[in-house]
C-alpha positions as CSV (number, residue, x, y, z in Angstrom):
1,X,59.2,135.8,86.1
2,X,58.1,133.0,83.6
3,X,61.2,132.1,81.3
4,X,60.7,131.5,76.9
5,X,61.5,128.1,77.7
6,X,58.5,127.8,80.4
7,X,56.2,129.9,77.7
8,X,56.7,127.5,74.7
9,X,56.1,124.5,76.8
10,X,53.2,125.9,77.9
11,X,52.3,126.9,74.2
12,X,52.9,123.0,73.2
13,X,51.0,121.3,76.2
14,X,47.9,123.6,75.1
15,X,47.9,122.8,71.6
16,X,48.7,119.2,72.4
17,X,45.1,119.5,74.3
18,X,43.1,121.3,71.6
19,X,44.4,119.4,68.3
20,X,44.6,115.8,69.8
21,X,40.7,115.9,69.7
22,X,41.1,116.4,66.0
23,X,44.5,114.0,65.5
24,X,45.9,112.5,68.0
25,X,48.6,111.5,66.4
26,X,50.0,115.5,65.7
27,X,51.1,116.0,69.4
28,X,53.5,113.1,69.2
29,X,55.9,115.2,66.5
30,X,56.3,117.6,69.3
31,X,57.9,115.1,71.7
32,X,61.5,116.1,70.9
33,X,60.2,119.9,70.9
34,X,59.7,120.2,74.1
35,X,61.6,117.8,75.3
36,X,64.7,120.1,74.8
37,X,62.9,123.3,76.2
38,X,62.1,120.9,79.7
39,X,65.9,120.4,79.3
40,X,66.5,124.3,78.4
41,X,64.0,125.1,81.3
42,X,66.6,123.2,84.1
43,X,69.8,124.4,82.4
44,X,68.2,128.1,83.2
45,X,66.9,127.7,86.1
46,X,70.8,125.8,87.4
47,X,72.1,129.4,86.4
48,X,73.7,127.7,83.0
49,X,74.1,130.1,79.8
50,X,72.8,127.8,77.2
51,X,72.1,128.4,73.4
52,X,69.3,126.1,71.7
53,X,71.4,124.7,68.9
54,X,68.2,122.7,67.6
55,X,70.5,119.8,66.6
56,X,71.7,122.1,63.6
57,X,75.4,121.2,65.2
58,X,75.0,117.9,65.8
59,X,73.6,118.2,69.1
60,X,71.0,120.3,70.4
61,X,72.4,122.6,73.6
62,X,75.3,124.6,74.2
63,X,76.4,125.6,77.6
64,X,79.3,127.6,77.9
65,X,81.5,128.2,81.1
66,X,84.6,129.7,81.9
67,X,87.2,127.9,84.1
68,X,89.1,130.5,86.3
69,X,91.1,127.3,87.3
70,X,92.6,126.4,83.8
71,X,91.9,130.1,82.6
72,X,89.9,128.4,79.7
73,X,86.4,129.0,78.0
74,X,84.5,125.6,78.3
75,X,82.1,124.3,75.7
76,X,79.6,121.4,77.4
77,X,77.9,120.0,74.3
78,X,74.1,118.0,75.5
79,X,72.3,115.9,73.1
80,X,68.6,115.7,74.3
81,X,65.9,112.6,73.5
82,X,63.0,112.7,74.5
83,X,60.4,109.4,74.3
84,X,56.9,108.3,75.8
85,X,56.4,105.1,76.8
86,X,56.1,102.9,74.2
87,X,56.4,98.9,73.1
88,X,57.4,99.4,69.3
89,X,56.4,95.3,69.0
90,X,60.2,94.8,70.3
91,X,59.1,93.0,73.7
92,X,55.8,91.1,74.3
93,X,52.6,92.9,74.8
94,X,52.2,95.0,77.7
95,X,55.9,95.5,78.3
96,X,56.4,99.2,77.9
97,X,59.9,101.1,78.0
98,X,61.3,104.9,77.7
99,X,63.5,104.8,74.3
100,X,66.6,106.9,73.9
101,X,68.8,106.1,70.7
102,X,72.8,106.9,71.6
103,X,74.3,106.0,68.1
104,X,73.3,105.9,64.0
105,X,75.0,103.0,62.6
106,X,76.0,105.0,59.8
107,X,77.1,107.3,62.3
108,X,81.0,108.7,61.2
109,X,81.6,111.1,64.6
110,X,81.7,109.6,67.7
111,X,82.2,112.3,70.0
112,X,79.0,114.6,69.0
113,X,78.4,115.2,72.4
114,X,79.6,115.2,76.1
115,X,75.9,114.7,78.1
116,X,73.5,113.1,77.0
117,X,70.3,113.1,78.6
118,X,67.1,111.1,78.3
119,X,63.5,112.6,78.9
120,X,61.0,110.6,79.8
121,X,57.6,112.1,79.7
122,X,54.0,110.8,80.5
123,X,51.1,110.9,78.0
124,X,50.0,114.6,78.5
125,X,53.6,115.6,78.3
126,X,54.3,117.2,81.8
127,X,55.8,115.8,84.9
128,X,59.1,115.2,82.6
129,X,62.0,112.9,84.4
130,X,65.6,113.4,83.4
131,X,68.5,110.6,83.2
132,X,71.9,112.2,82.4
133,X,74.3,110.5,81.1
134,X,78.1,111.4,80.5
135,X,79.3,110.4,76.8
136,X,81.6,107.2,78.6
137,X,78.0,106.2,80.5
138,X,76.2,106.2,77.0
139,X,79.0,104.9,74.7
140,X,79.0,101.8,77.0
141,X,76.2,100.2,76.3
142,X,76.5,97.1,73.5
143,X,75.9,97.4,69.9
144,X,72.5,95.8,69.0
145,X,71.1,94.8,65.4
146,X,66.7,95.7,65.8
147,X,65.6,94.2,62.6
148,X,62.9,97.0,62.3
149,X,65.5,100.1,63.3
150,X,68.4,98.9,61.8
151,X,70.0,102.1,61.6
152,X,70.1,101.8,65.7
153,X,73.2,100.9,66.7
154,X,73.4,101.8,70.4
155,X,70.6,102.3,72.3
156,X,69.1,102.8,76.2
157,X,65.7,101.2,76.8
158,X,64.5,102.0,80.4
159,X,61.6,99.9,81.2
160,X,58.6,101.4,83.1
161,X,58.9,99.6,86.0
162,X,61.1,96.3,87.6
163,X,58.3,93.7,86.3
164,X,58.6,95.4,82.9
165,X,62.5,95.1,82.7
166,X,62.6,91.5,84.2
167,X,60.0,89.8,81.6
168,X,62.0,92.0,78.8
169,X,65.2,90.6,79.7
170,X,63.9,87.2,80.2
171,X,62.1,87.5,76.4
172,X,64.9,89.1,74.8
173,X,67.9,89.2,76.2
174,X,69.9,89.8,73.6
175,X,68.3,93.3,73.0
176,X,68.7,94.5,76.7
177,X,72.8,94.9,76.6
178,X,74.8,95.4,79.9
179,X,75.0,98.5,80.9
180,X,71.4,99.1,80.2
181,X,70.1,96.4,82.9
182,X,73.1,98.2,85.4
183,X,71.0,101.7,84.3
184,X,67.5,99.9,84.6
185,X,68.6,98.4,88.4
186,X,70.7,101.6,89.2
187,X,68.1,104.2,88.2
188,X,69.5,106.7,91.2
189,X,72.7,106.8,89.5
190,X,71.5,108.9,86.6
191,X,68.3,110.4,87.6
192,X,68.2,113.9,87.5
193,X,72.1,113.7,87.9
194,X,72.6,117.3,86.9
195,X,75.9,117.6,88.7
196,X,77.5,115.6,86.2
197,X,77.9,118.4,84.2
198,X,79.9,120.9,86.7
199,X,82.8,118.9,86.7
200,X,84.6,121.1,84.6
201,X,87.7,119.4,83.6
202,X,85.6,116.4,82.0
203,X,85.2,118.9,79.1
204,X,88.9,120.1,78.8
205,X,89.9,117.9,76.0
């Protein structure tokens, strides 16, 4: 049985097809769309009960469990962003990354979420990859100042490929922090990591 979440990425992918030969530039305001029904999609299909909060809470998927363990209703809060490759004229030419911003500097509550997790989709928005990380992963990487996002203060570039990451680090180094070079050379550790949110008594606080 196809799922609502399956449907509407279907519905996006086929107008993506017929209206990019008119704009091409439409289909890209869809990119957080259905980013969050891929994410939807695996939540369902992992047996999770998830509500689409749409970001209206401050993050954009509920998943609530009960723990017979602690007798306790558990609320699992997942902020999803989704990003093409892109350059953004932040690295030399040809040096392409997946973009996921963590943290508004303006940004009053820390603790908006418990998973985050990155998409990263290809041009005609399918074959979507997922890199979850827990609120401690994302919170650690370094506060950086992007003179043309300044309201970016934490972000996670993932480069598209090992060349990519190295000549980025070596141009900029200041703008790759960290922990985003340990994500970029430890890619396993967060891709499709989905077990990071069973552990239930991460989300007991």
């Amino acid at each position: 049985m196809t799922s609502n979440y399956q449907k509407a990425i279907k519905c996006i992918i086929d107008f993506k097809r017929n209206i990019e030969k008119f704009d091409p530039q439409i289909p890209n305001k869809l990119v957080g769309e259905i980013g969050e029904f891929y994410v939807l999609y695996e939540l369902e299909k992992r047996g999770f009960s998830v509500e689409h909060k749409g970001g209206q809470a401050g993050f954009d998927i509920l998943i609530e469990k009960f723990d017979k363990k602690f007798d306790k209703k558990i609320e699992v809060r997942i902020e999803v962003r989704t990003s093409l490759l892109k350059n953004e004229g932040l690295y030399p030419d040809k040096i392409q990354f997946y973009g996921w911003r963590v943290k508004n500097r303006n940004q009053k509550k820390e603790k908006k979420f418990d998973i985050l997790i990155g998409v990263a989709l290809n041009k005609a928005f399918t074959k979507p990859k997922f890199y979850i990380f827990t609120r401690e992963e994302a919170f650690s990487v370094d506060n950086v100042v992007i003179g043309r996002f300044k309201n970016v203060q934490k972000k996670i570039h993932l480069f598209e490929n090992q060349k990519a990451y190295k000549q980025a680090v070596k141009s900029k180094p200041a703008l790759v922090t960290k922990f985003e070079r340990y994500i970029n050379e430890h890619q396993s550790e967060f891709l499709d990591k989905w077990n990071k949110i069973q552990p239930a008594r991460n989300f007991l606080g």
